[in-house]
SEMI-648106 format. One record per atom (N, C-alpha, C): chain; residue number from 1; x, y, z. Coordinates in steps of 0.05 Angstrom, whole numbers, padded with zeros to 5 digits, m for minus. Each point is the difference from the previous one (the first is absolute). Layout:
BEGIN
A, NUM, X, Y, Z
...
***
This chain:
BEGIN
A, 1, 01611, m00224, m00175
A, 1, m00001, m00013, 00026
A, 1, m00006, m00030, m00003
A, 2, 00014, m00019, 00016
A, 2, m00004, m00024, m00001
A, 2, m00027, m00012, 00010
A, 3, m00017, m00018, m00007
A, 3, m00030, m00010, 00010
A, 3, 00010, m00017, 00012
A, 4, m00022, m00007, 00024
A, 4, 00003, m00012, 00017
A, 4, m00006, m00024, m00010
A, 5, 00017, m00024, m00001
A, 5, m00004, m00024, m00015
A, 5, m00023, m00018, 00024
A, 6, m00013, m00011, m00008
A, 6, m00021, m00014, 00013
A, 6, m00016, m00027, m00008
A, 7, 00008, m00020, 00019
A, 7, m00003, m00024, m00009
A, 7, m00036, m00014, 00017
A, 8, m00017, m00011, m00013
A, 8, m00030, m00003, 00003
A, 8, 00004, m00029, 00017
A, 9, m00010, m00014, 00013
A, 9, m00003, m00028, 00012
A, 9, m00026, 00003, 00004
A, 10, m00015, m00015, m00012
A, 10, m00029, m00008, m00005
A, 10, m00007, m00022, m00008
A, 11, m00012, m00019, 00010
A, 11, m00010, m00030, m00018
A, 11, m00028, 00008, m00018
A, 12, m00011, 00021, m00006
A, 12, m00016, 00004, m00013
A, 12, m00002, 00017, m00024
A, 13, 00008, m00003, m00024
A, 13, 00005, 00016, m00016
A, 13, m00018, 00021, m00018
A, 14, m00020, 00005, 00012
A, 14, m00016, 00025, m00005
A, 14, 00003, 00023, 00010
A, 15, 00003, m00010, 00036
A, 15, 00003, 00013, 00018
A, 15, 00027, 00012, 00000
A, 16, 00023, m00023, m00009
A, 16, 00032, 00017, m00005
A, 16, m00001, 00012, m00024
A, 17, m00018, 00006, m00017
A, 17, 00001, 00024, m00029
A, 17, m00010, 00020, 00008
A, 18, m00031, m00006, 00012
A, 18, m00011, 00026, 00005
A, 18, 00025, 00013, 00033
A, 19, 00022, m00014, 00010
A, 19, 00018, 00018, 00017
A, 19, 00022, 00011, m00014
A, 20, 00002, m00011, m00025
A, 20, 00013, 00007, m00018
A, 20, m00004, 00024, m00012
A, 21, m00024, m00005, m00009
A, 21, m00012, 00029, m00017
A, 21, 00001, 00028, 00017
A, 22, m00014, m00011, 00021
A, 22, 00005, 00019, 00030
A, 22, 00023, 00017, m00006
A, 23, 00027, m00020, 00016
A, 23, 00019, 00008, 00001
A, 23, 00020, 00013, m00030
A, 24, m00002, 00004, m00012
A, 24, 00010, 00004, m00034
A, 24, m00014, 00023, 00002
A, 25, m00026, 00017, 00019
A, 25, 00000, 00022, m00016
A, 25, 00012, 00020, 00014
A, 26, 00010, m00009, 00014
A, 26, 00015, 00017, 00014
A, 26, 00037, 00005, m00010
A, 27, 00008, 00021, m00015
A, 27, 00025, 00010, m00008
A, 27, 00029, m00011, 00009
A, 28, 00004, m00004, 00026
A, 28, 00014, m00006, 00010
A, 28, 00003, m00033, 00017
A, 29, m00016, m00010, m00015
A, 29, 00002, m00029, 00010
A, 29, m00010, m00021, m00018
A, 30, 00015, m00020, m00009
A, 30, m00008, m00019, m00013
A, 30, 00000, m00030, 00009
A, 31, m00008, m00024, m00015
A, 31, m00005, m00015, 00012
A, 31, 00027, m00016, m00025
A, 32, 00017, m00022, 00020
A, 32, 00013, m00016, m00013
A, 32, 00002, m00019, 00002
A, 33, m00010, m00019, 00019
A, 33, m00006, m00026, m00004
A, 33, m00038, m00011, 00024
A, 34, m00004, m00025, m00015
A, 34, m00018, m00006, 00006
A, 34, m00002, m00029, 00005
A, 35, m00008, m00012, 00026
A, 35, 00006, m00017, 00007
A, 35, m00033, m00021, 00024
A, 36, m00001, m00020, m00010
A, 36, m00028, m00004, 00005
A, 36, m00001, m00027, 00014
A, 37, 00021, 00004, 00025
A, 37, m00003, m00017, 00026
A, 37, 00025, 00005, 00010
A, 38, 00014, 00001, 00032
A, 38, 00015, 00003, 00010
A, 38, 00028, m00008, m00003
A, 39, 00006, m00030, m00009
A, 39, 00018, m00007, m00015
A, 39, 00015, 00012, m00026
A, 40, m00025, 00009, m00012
A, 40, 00012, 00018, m00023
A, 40, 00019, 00022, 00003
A, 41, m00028, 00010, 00018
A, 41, 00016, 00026, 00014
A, 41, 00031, 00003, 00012
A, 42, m00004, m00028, 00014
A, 42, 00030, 00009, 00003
A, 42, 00030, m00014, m00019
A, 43, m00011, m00006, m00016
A, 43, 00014, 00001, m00027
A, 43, 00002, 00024, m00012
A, 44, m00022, 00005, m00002
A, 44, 00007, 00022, m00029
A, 44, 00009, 00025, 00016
A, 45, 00001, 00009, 00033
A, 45, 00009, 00019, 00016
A, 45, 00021, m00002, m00002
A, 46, 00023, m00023, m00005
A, 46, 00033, m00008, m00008
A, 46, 00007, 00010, m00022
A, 47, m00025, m00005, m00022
A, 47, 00000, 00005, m00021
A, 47, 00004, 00036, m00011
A, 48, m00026, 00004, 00008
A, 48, m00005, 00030, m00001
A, 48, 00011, 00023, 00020
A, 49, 00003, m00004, 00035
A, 49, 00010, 00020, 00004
A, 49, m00022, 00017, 00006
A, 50, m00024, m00004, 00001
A, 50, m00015, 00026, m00005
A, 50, 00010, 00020, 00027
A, 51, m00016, 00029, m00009
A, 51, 00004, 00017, 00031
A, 51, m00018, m00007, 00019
A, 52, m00027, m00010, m00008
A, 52, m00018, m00005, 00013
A, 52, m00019, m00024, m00006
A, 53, m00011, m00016, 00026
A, 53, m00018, m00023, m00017
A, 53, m00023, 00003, 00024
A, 54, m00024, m00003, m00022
A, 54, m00026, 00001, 00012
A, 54, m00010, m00024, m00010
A, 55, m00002, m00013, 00025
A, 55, m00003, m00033, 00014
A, 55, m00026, m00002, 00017
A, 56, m00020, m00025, m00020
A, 56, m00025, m00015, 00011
A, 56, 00017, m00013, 00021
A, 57, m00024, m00015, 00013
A, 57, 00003, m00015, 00025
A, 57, m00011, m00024, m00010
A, 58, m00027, m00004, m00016
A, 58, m00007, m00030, 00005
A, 58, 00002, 00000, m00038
A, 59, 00023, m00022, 00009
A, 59, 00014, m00011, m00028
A, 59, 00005, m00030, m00003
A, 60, 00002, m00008, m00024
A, 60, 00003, m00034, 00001
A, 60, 00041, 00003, 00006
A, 61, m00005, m00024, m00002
A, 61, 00033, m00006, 00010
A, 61, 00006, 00011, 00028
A, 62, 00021, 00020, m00006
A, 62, 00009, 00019, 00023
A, 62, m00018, 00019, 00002
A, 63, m00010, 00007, 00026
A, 63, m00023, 00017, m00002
A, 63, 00022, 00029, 00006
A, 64, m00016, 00014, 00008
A, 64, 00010, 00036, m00009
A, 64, 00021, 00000, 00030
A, 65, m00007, m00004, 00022
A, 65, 00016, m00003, 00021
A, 65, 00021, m00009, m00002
A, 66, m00002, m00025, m00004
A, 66, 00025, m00021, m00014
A, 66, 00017, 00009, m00016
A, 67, m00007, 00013, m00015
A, 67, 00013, 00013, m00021
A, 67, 00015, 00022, 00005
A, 68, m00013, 00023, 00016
A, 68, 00022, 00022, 00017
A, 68, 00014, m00015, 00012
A, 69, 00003, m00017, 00023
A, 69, 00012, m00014, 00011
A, 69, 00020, m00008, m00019
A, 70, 00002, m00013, m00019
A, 70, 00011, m00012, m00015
A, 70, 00019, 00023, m00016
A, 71, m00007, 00019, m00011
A, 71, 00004, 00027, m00009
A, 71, 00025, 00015, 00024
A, 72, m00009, 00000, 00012
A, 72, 00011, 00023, 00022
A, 72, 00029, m00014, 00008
A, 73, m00004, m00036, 00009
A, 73, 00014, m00015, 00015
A, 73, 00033, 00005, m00034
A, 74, m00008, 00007, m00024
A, 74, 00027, 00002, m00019
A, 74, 00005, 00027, m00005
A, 75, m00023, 00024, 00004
A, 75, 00006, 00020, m00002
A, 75, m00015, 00022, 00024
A, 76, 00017, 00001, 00029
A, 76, m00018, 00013, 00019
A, 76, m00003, 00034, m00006
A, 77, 00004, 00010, m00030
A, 77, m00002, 00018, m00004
A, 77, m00036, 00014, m00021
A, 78, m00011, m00035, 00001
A, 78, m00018, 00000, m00011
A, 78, m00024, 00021, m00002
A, 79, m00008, 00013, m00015
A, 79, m00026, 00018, 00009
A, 79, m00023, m00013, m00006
A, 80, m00015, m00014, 00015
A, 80, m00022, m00023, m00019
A, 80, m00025, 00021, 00025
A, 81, m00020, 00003, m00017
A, 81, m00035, 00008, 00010
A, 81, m00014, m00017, m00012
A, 82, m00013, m00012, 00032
A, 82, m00024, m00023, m00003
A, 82, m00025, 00021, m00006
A, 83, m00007, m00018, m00020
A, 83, m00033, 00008, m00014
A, 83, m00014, m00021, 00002
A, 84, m00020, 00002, 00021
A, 84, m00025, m00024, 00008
A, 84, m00012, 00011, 00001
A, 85, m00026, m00026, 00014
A, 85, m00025, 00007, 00003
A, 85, m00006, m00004, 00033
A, 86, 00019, m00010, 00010
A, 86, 00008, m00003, 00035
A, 86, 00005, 00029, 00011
A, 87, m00021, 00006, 00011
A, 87, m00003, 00020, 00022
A, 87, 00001, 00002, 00027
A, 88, 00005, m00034, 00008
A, 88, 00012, m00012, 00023
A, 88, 00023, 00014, 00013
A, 89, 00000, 00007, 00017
A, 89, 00037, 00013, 00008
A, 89, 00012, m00013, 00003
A, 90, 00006, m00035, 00007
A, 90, 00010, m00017, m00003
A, 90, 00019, m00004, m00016
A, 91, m00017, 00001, m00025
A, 91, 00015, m00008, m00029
A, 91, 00017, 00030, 00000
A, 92, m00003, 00021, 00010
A, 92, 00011, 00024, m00007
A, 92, 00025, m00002, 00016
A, 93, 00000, m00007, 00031
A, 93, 00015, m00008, 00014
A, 93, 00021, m00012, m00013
A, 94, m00006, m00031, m00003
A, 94, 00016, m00017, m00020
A, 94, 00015, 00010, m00022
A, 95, m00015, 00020, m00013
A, 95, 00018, 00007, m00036
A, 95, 00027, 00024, 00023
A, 96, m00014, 00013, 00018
A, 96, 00018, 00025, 00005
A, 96, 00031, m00025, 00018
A, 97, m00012, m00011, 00011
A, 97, 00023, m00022, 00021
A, 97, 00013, m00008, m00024
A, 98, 00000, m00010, m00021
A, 98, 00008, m00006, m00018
A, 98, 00012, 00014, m00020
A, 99, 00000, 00028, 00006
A, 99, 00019, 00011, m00018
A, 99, m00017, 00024, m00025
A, 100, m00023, m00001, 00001
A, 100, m00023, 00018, m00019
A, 100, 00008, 00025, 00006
A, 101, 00003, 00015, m00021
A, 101, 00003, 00016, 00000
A, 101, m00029, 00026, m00004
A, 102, m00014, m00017, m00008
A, 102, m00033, 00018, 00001
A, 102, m00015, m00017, 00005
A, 103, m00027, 00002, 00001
A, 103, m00029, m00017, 00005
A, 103, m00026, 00011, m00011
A, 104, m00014, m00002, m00031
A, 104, m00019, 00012, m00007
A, 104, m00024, m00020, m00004
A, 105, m00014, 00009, 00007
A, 105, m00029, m00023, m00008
A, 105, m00004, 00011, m00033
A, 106, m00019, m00029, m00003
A, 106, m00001, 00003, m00025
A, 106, m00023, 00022, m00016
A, 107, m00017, 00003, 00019
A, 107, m00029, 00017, m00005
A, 107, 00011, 00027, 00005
A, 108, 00024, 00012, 00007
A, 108, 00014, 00023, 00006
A, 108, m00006, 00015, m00030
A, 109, 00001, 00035, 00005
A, 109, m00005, 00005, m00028
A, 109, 00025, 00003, m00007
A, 110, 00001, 00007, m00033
A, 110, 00028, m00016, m00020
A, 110, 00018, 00028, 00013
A, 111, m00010, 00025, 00010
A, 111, 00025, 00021, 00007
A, 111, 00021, m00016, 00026
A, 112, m00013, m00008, 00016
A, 112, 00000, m00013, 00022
A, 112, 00030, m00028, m00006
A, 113, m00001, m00008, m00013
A, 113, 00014, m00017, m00016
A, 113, 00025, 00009, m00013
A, 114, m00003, 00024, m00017
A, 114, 00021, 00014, m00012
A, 114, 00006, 00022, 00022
A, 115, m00005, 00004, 00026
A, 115, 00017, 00016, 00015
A, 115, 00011, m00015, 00015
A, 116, m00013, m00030, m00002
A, 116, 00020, m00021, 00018
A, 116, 00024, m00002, m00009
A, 117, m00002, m00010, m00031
A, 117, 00024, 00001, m00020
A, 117, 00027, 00013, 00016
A, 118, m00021, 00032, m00016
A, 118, 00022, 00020, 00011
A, 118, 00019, 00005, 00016
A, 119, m00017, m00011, 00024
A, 119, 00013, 00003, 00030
A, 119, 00023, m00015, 00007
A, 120, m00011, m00023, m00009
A, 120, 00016, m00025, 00007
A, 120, 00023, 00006, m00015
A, 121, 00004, 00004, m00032
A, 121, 00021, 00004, m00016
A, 121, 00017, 00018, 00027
A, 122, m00004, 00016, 00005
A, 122, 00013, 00029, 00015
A, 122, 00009, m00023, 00023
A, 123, m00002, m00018, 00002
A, 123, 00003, m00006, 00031
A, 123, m00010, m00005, 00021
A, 124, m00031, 00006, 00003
A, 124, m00013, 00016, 00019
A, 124, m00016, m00031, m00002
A, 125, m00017, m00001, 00027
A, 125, m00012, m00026, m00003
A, 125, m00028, 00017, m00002
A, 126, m00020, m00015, m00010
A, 126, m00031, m00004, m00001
A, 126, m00020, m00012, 00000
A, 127, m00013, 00012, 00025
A, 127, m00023, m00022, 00003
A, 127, m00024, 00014, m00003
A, 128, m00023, m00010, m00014
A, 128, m00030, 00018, m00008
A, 128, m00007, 00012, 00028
A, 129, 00001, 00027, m00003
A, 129, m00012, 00010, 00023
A, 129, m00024, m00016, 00010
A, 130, m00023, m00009, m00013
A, 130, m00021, m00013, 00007
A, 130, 00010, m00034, 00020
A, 131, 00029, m00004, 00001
A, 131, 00008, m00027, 00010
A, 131, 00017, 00014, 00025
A, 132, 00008, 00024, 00010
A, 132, 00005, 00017, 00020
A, 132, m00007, m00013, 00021
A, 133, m00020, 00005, 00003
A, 133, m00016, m00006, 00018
A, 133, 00004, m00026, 00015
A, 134, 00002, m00027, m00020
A, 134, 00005, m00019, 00006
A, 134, 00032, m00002, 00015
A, 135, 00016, 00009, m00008
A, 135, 00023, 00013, 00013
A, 135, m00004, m00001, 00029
A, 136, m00012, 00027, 00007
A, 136, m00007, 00014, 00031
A, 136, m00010, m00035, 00007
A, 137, m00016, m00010, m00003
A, 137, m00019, m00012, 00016
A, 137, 00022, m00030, m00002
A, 138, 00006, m00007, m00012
A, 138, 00023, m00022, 00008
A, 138, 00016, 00004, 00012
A, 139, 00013, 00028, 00005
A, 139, 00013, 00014, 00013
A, 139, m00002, m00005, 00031
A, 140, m00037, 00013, 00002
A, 140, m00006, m00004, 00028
A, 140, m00009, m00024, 00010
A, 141, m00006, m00017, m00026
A, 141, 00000, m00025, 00016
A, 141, 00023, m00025, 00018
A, 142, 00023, 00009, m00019
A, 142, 00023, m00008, 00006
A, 142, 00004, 00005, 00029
A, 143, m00007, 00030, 00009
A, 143, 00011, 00020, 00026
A, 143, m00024, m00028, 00020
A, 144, m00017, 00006, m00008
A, 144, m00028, m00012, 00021
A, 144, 00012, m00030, 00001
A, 145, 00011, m00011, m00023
A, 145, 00005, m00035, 00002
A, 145, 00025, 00002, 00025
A, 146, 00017, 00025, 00005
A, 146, 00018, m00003, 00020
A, 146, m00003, 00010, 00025
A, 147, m00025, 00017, 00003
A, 147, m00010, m00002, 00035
A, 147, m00013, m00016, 00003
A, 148, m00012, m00018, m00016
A, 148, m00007, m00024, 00008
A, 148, 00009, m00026, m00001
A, 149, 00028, 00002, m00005
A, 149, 00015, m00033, m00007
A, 149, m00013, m00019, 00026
A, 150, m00011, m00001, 00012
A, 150, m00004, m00021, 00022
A, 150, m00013, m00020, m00009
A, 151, m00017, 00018, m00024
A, 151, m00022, m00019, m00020
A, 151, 00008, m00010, m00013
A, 152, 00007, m00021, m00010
A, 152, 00014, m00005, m00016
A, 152, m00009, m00004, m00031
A, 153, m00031, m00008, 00004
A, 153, m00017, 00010, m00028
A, 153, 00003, 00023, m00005
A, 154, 00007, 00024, 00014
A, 154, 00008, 00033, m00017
A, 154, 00020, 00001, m00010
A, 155, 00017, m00022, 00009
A, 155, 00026, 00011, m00012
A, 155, 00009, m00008, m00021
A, 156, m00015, m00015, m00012
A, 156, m00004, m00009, m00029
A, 156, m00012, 00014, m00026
A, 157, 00023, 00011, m00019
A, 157, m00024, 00011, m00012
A, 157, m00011, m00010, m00021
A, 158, m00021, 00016, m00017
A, 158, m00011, m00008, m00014
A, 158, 00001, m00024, m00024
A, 159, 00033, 00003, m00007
A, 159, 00005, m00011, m00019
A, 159, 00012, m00026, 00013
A, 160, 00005, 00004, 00029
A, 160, 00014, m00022, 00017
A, 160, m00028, m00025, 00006
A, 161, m00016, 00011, m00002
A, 161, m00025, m00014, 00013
A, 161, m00006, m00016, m00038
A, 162, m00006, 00016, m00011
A, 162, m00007, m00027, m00028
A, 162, 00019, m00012, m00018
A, 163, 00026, m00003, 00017
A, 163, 00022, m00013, m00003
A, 163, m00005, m00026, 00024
A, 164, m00001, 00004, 00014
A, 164, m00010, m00018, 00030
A, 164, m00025, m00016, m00017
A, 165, m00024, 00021, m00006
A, 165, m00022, m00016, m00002
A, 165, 00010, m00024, m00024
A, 166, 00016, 00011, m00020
A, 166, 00005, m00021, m00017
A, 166, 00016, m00031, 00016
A, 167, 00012, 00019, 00007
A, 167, 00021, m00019, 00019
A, 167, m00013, m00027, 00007
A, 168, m00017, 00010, 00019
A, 168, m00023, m00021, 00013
A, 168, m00019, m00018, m00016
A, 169, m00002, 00012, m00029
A, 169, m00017, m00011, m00026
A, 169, 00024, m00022, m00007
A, 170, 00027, 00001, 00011
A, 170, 00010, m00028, m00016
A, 170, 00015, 00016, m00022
A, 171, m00003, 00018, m00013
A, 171, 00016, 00011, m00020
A, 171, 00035, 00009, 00003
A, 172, 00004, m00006, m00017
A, 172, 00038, 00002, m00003
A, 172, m00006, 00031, m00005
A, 173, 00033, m00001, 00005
A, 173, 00009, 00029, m00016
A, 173, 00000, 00013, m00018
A, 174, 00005, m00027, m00020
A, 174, m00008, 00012, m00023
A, 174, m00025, 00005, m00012
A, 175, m00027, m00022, 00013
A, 175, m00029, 00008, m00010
A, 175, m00004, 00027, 00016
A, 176, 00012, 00010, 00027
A, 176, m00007, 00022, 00013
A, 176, 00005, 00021, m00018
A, 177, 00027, m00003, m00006
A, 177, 00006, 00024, m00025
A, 177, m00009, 00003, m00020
A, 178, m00011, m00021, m00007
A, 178, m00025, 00007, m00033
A, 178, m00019, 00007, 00011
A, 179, m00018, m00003, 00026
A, 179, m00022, 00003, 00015
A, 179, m00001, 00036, m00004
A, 180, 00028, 00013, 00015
A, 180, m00002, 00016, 00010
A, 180, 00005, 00021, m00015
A, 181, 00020, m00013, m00024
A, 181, 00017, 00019, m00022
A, 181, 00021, 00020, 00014
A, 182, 00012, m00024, 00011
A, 182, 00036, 00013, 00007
A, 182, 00007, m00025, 00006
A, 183, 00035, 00012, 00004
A, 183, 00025, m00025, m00010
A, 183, m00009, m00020, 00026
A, 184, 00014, m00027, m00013
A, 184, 00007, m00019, 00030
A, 184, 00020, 00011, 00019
A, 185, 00010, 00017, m00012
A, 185, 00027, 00009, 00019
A, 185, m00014, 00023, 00024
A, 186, m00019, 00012, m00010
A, 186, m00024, 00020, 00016
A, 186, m00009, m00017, 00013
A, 187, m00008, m00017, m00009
A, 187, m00023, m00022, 00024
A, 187, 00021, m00013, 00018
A, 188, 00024, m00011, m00007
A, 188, 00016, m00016, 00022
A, 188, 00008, 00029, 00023
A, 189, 00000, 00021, m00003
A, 189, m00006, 00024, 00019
A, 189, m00012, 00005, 00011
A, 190, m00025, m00006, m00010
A, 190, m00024, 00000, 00013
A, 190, m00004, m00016, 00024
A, 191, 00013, m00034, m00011
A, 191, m00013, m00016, 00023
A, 191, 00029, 00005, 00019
A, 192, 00020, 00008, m00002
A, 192, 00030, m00001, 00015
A, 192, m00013, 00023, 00019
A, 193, m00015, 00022, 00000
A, 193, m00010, 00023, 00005
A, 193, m00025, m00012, 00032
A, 194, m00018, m00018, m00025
A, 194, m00016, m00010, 00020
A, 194, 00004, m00016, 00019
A, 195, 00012, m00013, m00004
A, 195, 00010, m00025, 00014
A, 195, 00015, 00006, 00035
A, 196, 00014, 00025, m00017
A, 196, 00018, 00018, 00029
A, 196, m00019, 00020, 00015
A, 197, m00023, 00006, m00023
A, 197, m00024, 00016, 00020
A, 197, m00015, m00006, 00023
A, 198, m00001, m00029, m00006
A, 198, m00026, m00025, 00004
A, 198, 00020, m00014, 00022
A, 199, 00020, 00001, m00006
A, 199, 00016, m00018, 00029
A, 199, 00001, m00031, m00015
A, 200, m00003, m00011, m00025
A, 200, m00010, m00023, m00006
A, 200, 00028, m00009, m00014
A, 201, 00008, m00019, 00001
A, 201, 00027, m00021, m00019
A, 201, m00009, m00010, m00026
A, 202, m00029, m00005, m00013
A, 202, m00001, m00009, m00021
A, 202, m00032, 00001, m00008
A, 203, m00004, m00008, m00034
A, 203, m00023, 00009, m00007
A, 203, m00027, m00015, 00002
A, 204, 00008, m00018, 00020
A, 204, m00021, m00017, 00021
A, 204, m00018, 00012, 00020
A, 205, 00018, 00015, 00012
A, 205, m00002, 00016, 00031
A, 205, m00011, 00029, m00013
A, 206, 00004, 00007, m00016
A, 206, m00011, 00022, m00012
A, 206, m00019, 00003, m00014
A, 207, m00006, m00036, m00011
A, 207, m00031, 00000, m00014
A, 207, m00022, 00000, 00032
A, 208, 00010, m00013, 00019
A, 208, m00017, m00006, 00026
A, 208, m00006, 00028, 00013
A, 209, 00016, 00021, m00004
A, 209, 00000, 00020, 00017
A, 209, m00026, 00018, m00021
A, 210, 00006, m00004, m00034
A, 210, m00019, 00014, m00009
A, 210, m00032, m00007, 00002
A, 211, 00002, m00030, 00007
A, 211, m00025, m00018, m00002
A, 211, m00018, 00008, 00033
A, 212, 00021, 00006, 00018
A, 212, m00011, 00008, 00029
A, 212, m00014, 00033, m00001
A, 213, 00018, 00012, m00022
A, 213, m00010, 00025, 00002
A, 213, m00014, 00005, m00022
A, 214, m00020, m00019, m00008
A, 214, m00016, 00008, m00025
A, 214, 00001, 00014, m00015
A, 215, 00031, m00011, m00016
A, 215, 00010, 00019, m00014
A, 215, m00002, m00009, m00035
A, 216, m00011, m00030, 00007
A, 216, m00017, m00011, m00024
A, 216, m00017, m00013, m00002
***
């Protein structure tokens, strides 16, 4: 039977051996390339082909977001699972909008990890049951941000609001995107998003509206 080929994205290389060692003892899955910042990654993914890539988030260069993004946008057949330490549903939000095909924290135990593998190989998407939850509740916050559109602070969400707050700090797109660890092409969404939420034409009128609503 063929192993499931499996490519590591980690900027820390203790941490990508000991997922290595992890992953190797398991029969049916090996590891074939290793890659230690987002740019790499999506090199050596041209390169290699893997079936599966298990992708950090906070990386030098291209961070782990960037990098699915980047990944997905030449092959939307990609199976990439984010492995962080972001337990935020935000960032979970973001990797799944983007194309992720799983979501494991990093403190998850190592079975937890190798049934992600699994899953994902098959097709099947995965997210740590323990990040579920976060699911439902962005879920229902979404529902509540739309019986209340009148507000116009609800109808912003979370990730919309410290995109704004940067906004108002003077920061470009691109410091937002290193700020936040996702693409400029996610953040110019963000503010095209806000801007039409807010009723506002530009990122003047949108720093004033955050500054009225003590939003920094």
């Amino acid at each position: 039977m063929d192993k499931i080929r499996v490519m590591l994205v980690e900027d820390h290389s203790m941490v990508r051996q000991g997922l290595k060692q992890l992953i190797e003892l398991e029969s049916d899955i090996k590891v074939v390339a290793e890659a230690a910042n987002g740019t790499q990654a999506a090199d050596y993914y041209q390169i290699e082909k893997p079936d599966v890539v298990l992708m950090d988030i906070n990386m030098p260069k291209k961070n782990g977001l960037q990098a699915l993004e980047l990944i997905k946008q030449n092959d939307p057949d990609a199976k990439i699972i984010m492995l962080t330490i972001h337990s935020d549903r935000e960032y979970l939000f973001e990797a799944l909008q983007l194309g992720a095909s799983g979501y494991v924290l990093k403190d998850a135990d190592g079975y937890v990890l190798i049934e992600a593998i699994r899953k994902v190989y098959e097709g099947e998407m995965y997210i740590q049951p323990t990040m579920a939850k976060e699911l439902v509740m962005e879920f229902k916050r979404y529902a509540h941000n739309g019986k209340n559109s009148s507000k116009k602070e609800n109808i912003l969400s979370e990730r919309e609001i410290e995109v704004l707050r940067l906004v108002a700090k003077g920061l470009l797109n691109k410091e937002i995107a290193q700020t936040l660890y996702i693409s400029e092409k996610t953040v110019k969404n963000h503010i095209s998003n806000i801007f039409k939420k807010l009723k506002v034409s530009d990122r003047t009128q949108a720093a004033v509206y955050a500054l009225k609503h003590n939003l920094i």
